[in-house]
C-alpha positions as CSV (number, residue, x, y, z in Angstrom):
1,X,26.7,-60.2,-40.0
2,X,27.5,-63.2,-42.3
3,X,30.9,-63.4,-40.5
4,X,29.4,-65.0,-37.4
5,X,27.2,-67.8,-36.8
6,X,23.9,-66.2,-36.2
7,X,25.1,-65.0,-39.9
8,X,25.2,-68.0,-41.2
9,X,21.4,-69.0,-40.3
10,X,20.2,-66.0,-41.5
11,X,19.8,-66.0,-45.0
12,X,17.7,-68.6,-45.0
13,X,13.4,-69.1,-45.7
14,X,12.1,-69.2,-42.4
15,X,10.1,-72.2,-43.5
16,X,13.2,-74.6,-44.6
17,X,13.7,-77.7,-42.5
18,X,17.3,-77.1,-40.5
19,X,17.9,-79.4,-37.6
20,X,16.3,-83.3,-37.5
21,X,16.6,-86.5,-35.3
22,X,16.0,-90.0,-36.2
23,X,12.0,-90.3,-35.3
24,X,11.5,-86.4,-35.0
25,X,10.3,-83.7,-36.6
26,X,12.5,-81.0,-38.6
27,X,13.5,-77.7,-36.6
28,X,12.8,-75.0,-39.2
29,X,15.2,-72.1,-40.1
30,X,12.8,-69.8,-38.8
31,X,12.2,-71.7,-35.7
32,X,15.8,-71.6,-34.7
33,X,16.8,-67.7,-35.4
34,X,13.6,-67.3,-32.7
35,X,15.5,-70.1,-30.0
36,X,18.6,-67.9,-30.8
37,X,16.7,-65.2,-29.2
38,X,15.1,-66.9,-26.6
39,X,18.5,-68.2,-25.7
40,X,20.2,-64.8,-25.9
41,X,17.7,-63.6,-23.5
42,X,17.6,-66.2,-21.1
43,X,21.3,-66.0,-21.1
44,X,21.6,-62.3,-20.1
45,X,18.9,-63.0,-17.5
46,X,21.1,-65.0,-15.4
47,X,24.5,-62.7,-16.1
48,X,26.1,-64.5,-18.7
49,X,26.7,-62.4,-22.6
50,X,29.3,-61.7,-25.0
51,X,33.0,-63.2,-23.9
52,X,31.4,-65.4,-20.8
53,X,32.5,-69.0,-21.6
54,X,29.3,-71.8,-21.0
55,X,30.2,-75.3,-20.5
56,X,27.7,-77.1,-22.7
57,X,27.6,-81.3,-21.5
58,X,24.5,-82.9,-23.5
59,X,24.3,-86.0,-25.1
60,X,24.9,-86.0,-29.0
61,X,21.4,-85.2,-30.9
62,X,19.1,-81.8,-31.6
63,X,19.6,-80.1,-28.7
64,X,23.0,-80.4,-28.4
65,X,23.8,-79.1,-32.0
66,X,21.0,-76.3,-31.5
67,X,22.5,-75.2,-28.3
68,X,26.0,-74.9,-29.4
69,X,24.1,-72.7,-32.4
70,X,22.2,-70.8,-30.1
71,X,24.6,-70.4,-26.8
72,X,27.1,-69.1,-29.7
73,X,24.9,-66.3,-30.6
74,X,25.6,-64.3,-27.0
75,X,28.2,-65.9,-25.4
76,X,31.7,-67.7,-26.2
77,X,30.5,-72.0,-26.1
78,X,33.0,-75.2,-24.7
79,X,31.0,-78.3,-25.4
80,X,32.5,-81.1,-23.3
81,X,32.2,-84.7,-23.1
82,X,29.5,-86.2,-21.1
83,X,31.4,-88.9,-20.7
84,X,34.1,-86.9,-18.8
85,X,34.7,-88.2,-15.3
86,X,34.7,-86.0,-12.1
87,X,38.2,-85.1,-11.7
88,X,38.4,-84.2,-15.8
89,X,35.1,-82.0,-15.6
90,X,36.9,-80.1,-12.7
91,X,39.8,-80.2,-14.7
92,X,38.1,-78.5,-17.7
93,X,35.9,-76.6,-16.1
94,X,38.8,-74.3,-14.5
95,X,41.3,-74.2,-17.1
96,X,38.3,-73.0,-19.6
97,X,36.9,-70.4,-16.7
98,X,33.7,-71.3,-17.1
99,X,30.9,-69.0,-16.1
100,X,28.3,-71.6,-16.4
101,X,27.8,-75.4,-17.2
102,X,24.2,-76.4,-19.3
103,X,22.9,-79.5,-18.5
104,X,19.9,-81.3,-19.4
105,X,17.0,-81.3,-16.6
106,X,17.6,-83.8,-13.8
107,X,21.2,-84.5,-14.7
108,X,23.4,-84.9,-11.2
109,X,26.3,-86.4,-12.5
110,X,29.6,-85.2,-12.1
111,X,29.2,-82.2,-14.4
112,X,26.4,-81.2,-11.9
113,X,29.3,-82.2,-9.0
114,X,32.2,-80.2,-9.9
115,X,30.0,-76.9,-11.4
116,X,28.9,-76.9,-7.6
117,X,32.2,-77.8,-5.8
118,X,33.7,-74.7,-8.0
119,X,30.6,-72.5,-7.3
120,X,29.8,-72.3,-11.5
121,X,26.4,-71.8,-12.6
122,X,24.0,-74.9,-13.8
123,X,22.1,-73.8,-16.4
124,X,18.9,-76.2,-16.9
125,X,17.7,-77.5,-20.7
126,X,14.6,-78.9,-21.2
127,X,13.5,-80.2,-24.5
128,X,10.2,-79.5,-25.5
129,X,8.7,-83.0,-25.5
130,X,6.3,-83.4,-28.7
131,X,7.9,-80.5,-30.1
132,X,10.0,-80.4,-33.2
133,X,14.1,-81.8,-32.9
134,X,16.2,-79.0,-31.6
135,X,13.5,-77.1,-29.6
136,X,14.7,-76.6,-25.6
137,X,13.7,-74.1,-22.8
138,X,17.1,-72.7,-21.2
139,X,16.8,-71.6,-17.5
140,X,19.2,-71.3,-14.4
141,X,19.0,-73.8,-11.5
142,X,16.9,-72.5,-8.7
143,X,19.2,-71.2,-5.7
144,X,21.7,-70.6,-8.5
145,X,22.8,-67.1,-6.5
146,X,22.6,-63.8,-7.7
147,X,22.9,-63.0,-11.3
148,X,25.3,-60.1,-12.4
149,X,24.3,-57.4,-15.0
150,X,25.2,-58.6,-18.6
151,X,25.1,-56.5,-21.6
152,X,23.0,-57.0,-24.4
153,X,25.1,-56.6,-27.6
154,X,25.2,-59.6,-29.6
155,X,29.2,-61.4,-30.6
156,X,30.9,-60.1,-33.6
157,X,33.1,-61.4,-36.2
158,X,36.4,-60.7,-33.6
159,X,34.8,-62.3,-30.8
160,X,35.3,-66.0,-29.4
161,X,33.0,-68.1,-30.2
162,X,34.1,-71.7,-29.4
163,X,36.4,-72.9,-27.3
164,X,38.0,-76.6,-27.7
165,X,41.2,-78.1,-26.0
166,X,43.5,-80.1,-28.3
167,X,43.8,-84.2,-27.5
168,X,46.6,-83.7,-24.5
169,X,48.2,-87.0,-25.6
170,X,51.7,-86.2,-24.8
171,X,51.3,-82.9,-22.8
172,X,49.0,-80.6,-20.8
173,X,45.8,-80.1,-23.7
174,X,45.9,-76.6,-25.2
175,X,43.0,-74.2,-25.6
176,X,42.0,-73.8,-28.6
177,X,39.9,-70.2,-29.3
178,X,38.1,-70.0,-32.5
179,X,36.2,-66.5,-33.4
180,X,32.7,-65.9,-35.1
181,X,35.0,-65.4,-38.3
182,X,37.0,-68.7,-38.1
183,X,33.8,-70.6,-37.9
184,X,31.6,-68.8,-40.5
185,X,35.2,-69.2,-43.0
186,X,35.3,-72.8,-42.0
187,X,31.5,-73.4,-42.6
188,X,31.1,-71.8,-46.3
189,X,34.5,-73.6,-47.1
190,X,33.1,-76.8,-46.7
191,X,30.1,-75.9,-48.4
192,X,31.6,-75.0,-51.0
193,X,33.8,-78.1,-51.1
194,X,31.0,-80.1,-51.4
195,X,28.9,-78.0,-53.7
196,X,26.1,-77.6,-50.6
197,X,23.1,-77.5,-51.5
198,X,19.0,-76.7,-49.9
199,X,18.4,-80.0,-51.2
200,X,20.9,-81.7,-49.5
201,X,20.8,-83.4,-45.8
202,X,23.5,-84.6,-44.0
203,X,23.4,-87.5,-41.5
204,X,25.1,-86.6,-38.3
205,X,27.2,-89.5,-36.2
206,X,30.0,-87.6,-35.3
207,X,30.0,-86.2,-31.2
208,X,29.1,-82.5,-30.9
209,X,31.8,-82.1,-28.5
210,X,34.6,-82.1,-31.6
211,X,35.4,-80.0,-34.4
212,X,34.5,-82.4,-37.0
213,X,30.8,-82.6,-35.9
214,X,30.3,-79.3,-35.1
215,X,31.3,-77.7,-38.3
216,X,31.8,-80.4,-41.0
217,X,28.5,-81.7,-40.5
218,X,26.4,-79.1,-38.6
219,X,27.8,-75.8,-39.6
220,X,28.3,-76.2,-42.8
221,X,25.1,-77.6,-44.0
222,X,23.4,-74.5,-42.2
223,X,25.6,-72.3,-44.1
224,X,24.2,-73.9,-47.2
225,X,20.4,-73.5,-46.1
226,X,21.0,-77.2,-46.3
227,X,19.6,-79.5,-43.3
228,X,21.3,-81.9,-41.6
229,X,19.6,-85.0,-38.9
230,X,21.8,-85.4,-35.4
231,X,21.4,-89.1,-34.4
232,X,21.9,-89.8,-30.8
233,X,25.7,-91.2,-31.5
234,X,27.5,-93.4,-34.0
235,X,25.9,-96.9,-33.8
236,X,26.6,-99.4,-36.1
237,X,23.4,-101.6,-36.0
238,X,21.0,-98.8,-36.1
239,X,23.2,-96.4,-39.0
240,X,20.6,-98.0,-41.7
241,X,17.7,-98.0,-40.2
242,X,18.5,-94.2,-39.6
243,X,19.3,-93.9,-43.4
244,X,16.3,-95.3,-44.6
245,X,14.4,-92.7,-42.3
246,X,16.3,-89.4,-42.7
247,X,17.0,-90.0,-46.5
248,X,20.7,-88.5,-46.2
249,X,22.2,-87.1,-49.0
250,X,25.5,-87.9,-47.5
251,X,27.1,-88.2,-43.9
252,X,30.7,-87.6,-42.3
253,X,32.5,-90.2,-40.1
254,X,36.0,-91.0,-39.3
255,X,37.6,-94.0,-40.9
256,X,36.8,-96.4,-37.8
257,X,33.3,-95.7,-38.1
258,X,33.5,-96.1,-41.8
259,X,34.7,-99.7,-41.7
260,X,32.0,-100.7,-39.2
261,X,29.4,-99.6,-41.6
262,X,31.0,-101.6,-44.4
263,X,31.0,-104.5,-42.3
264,X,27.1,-104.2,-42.2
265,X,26.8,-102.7,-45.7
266,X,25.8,-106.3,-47.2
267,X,23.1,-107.0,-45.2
268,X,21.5,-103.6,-45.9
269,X,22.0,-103.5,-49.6
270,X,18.6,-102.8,-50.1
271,X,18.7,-99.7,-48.1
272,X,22.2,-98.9,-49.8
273,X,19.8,-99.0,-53.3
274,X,16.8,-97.4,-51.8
275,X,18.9,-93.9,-50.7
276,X,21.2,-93.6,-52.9
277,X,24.1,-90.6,-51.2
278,X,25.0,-88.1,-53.7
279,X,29.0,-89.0,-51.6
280,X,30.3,-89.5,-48.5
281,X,33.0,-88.1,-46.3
282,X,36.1,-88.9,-44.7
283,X,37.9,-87.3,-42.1
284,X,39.9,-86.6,-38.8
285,X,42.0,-89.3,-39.5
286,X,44.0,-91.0,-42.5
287,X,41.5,-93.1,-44.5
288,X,43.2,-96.1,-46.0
289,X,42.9,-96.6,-49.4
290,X,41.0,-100.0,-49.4
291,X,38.5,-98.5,-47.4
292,X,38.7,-95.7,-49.6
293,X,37.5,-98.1,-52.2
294,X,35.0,-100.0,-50.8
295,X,33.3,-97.7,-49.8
296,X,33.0,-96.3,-52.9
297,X,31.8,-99.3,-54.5
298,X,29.9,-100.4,-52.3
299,X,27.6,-97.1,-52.3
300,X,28.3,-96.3,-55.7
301,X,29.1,-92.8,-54.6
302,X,32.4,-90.6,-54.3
303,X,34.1,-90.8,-50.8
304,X,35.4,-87.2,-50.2
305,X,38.3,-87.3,-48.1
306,X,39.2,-84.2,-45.9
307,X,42.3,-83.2,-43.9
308,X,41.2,-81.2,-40.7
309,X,42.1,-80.0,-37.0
310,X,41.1,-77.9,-34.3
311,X,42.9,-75.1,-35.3
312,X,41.8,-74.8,-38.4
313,X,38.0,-75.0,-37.6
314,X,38.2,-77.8,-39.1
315,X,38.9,-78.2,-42.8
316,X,42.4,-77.7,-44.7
317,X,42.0,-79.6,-47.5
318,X,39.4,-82.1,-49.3
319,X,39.6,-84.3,-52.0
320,X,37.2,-82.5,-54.7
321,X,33.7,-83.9,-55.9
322,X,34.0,-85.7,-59.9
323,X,34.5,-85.1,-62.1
324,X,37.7,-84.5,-60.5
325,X,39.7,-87.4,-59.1
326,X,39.3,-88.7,-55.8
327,X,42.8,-90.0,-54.6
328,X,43.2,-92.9,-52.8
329,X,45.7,-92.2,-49.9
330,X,45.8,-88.1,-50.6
331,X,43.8,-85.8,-48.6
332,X,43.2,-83.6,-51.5
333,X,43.2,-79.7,-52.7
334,X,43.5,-77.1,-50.4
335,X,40.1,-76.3,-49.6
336,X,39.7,-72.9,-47.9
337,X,43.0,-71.6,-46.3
338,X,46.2,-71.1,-48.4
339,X,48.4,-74.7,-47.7
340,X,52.0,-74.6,-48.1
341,X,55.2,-76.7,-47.1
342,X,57.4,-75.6,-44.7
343,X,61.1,-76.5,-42.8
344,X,61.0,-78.7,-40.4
345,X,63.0,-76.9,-37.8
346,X,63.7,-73.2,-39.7
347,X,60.8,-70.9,-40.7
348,X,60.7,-71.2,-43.9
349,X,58.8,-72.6,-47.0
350,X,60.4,-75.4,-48.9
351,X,59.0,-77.8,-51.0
352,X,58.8,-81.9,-51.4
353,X,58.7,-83.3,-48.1
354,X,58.2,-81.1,-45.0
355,X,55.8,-79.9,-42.6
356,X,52.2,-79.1,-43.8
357,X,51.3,-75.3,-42.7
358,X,48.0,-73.3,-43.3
359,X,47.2,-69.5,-43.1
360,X,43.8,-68.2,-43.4
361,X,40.1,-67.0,-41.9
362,X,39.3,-70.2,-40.9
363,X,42.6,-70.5,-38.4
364,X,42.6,-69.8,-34.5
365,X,44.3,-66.3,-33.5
366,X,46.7,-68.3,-31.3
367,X,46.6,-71.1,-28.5
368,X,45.1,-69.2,-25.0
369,X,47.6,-68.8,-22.3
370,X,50.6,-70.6,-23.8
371,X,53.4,-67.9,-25.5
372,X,55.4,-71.2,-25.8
373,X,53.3,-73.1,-27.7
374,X,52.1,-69.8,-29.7
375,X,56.0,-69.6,-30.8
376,X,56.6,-72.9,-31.7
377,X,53.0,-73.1,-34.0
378,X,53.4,-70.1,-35.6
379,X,55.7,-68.3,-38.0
380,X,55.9,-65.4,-40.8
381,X,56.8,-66.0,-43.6
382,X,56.2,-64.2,-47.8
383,X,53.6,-62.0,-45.9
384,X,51.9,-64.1,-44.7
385,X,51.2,-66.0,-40.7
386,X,51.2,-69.5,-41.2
387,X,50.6,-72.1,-38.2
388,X,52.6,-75.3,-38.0
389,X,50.0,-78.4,-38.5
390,X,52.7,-80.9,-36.9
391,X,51.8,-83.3,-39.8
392,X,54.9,-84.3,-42.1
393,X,53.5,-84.5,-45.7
394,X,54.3,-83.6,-49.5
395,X,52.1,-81.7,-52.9
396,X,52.2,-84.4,-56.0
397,X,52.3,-82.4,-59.8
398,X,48.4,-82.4,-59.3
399,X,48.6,-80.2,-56.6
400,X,46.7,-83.2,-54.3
401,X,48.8,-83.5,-50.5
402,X,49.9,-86.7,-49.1
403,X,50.4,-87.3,-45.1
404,X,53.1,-88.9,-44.2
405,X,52.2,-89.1,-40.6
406,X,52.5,-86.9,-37.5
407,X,56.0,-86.1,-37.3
408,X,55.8,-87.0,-33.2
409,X,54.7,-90.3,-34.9
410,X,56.8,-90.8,-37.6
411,X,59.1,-93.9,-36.1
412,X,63.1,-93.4,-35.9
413,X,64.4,-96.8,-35.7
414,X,68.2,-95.8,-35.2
415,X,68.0,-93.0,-37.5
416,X,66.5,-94.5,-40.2
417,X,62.3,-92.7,-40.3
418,X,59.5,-94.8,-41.4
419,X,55.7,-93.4,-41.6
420,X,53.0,-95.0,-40.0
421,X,50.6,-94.6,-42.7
422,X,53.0,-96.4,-45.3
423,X,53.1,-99.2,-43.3
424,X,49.1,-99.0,-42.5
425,X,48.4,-98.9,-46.1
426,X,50.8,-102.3,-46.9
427,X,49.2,-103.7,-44.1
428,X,45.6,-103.2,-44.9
429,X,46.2,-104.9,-48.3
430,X,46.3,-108.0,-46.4
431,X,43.0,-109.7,-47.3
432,X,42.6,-110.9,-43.8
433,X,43.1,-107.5,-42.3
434,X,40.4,-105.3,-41.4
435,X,41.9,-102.8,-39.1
436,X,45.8,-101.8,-38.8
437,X,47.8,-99.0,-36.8
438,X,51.4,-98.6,-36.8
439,X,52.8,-97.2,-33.8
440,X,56.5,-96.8,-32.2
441,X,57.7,-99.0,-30.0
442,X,60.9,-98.3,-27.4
443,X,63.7,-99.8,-28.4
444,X,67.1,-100.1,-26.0
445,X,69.5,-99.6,-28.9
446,X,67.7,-98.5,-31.6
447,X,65.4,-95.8,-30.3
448,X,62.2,-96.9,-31.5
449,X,61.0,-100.2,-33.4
450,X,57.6,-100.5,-35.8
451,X,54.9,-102.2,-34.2
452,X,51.4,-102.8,-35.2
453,X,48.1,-103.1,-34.1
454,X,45.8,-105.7,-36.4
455,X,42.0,-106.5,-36.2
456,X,41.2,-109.2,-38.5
457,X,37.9,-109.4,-40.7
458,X,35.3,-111.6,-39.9
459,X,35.7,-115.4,-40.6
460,X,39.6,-114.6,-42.0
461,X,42.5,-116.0,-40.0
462,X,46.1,-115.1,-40.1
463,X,48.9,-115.3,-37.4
464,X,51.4,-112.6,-36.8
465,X,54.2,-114.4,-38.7
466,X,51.9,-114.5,-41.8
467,X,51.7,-110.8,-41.5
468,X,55.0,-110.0,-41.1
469,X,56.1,-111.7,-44.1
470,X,53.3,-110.0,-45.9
471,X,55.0,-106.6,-45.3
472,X,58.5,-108.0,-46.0
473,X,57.4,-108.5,-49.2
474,X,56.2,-104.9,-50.0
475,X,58.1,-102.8,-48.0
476,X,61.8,-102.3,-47.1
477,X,63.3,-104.6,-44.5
478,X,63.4,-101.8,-41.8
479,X,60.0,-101.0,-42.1
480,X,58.2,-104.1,-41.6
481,X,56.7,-104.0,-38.1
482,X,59.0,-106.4,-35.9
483,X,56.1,-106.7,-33.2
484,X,52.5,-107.3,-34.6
485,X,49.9,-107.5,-32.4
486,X,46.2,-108.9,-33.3
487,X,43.2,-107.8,-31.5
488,X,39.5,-107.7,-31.2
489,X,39.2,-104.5,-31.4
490,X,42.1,-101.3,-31.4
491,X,41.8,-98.9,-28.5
492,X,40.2,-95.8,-29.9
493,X,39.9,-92.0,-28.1
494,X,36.7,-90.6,-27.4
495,X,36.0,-88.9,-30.9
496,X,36.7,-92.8,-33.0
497,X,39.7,-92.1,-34.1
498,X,42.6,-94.8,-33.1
499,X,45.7,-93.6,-31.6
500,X,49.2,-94.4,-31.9
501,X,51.1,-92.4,-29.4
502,X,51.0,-94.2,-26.4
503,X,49.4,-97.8,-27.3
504,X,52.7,-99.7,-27.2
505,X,52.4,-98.8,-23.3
506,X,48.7,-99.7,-23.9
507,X,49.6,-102.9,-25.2
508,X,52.5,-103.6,-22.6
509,X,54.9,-103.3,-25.5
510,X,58.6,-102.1,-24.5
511,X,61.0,-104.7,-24.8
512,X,63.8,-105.2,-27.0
513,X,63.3,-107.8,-30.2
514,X,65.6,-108.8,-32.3
């Protein structure tokens, strides 16, 4: 049983506080093992159980988090993105073969609109106004259509029990299956990681329609009988007026959000001294090592950076707690499955620099429907099936690992390869810099040139010439970004993280430089 989610919750005094909101009361353990009924039931009712995949668009908060708990505990979940247009919900909606879409009651947007047009069931949530955070009634839309027979036995460890596409920047997005098992390893991996705790609470700002979220924030602290409080999205102005409420013990953000919340932090030093976080998290994305530190000082707390995808449910490695080190630049220790370096082309392990690959509980069985990709991603090797992360990286003698980049984004300016996060980290050095991205940009003759994408800080000026000839003096001539762009803000995908692949097209970069 403890191999599956419903596993997970069940340990657990019925009494202890498990899901919270800003300006709500706590959803108790006990309380949510009885919604996971209630939901099981409701689901079989109207012909959905075990392997049926539900479509679950809600807005970050309570509900969303105890409905992705709950749906879990009967049938296979696919949280989507409210913010998905028409065409992208029909999109999703028949590549995942969803049975049924939940939506909250009232909602005819154009999840409602393409569940209809492909003849999927809508099932309605309704959150229990005055009740505790988390609380819902689940029911099928009137005129829904017959419902077919659905058995009653509950998921096992082997079953599916989330299902997540990969980003699609370059290609077609993959689906991504995780079982019961691959979630339950993820979520007492991270627990452990972070030495979870009953006492502890984590702040949620991270969507409930990625991994991240999900696991890191949600899963994990349930796995710990510890609670965690789902604010309605990442905001910025209202973070500390959250913290002072909920009391965190820590939270879990990608780097972007990060530096927003340091760019408030001095105004709400008070609050900063008033709830003190026992450490925070990084992850999703490279952390750079200034923000690293900052954030460290400015809380007085140890910033925990992770390394984590999709396919590994999340976590792969994570910089450990003190009195270990915390490494500025390094995404840490393994932390859960077995990490190794491998060949970049041959299937092999290697070691110094190479392609970081995984193998444990915590990793998906295999992309759905694509032998292709399946065969690229994954290889045998000393006993052992390890999947190809597609991030370029290298072990110091501590044992910490150290990204080099994506190896689709590591630049080849004729031949000679630069790493974007080298360049990010010279660049953010720059005392007027508060934001930088390197990114690839065509090139006639070479192939590719270095760009880069800079936000300034507040109040600081600097031009891009000033910039350049910052780098030149840190890094080797052919990696100093020949185009550098400054900006208000970077464009950033739906989850906060900022992406390179594609923003020289973004930017209407292309052309040759000299």
């Amino acid at each position: 049983m403890s191999e599956t989610l419903a596993g997970l919750l069940a340990p657990h005094p019925a009494e202890a506080p498990a899901l919270g909101a800003p300006g709500r009361a706590w959803l108790s353990f006990g309380a949510l093992r009885a919604l996971g009924r209630e939901v099981a039931g409701a689901l079989r009712a109207a012909g959905i159980g075990r392997g049926d995949r539900v479509a679950i668009v809600l807005p970050n908060g309570p509900e969303m988090a105890a409905a992705f708990l709950t749906v879990a505990q009967a049938a296979v979940t696919a949280p989507l993105n409210p913010a998905y247009r028409r065409e992208e919900f029909d999109f999703y909606l028949g590549d995942l073969g969803a049975r049924a879409v939940l939506l909250p009651e009232g909602d005819e947007g154009p999840a409602a609109e393409a569940a209809r047009a492909r003849g999927i069931a809508i099932l309605r949530l309704q959150a229990l106004a005055g009740g505790p955070a988390g609380g819902f009634a689940l029911a099928p839309e009137a005129g829904g259509g017959p419902a077919r027979a659905a058995g009653g036995e509950a998921p096992g460890p082997e079953d599916t029990a989330l299902i997540l596409h990969t980003s699609g920047t370059t290609s077609r997005p993959k689906i991504v299956p995780l079982l019961q098992a691959n979630l339950a390893a993820s979520a007492r991996h991270i627990a452990a990681s972070l030495a979870l705790t009953p006492a502890d609470r984590c702040l949620n700002v991270m969507p409930l329609f990625h991994i991240h979220g999900l696991v890191a924030a949600v899963a994990a602290s349930l796995a710990a009988g510890a609670s965690v409080s789902c604010a309605p999205g990442f905001d910025a102005m209202r973070f500390f007026g959250w913290m002072e409420e909920v009391r965190p013990t820590w939270y879990t953000a990608v780097p972007t959000m990060h530096q927003a919340i340091l760019a408030r932090a001095p105004r709400n030093a008070e609050v900063i001294r008033r709830v003190p976080l026992r450490f925070l998290r990084s992850s999703s994305a490279s952390l750079p090592a200034p923000v690293m530190r900052a954030l460290a000082e400015t809380f007085g707390a140890p910033v925990i950076e992770a390394y984590g995808m999709t396919e590994a449910a999340h976590q792969m490695t994570s910089n450990p707690l003190p009195p270990r080190a915390q490494k500025p630049g390094s995404v840490g220790l393994p932390a859960g499955p077995e990490v190794a370096i491998a060949h970049e082309t041959e299937n092999r392990l290697t070691v110094g620099l190479g392609e970081v690959v995984i193998s444990g509980p915590n990793v998906t069985p295999g992309y759905e429907g694509n032998p292709e990709a399946n065969a690229r991603s994954f290889f045998e090797a000393d006993g052992r099936r390890w999947f190809r992360t597609g991030d370029q990286g290298a072990f110091d003698a501590e044992g910490y690992l150290t990204l080099t980049g994506r190896l689709k984004e590591i630049i080849n300016r004729g031949g000679e390869k630069v790493s974007p996060l080298e360049v990010d980290g010279v660049l953010m050095e720059h005392p007027a810099v508060a934001q930088a991205v390197t990114f690839a940009v065509p090139h006639p003759k070479l192939g590719e040139e270095v760009g880069a994408a800079i936000v300034l800080r507040e109040g600081q000026a600097a031009d891009a010439a000033a910039i350049r000839a910052f780098a030149a003096g840190r890094l080797a001539a052919f990696k100093v970004p020949r185009h550098v762009v400054i900006l208000p803000e970077i464009p950033k995908g739906a989850t906060g993280k900022l992406q390179r692949i594609g923003l020289a097209a973004k930017l209407g970069l292309g052309g040759a430089q000299g």
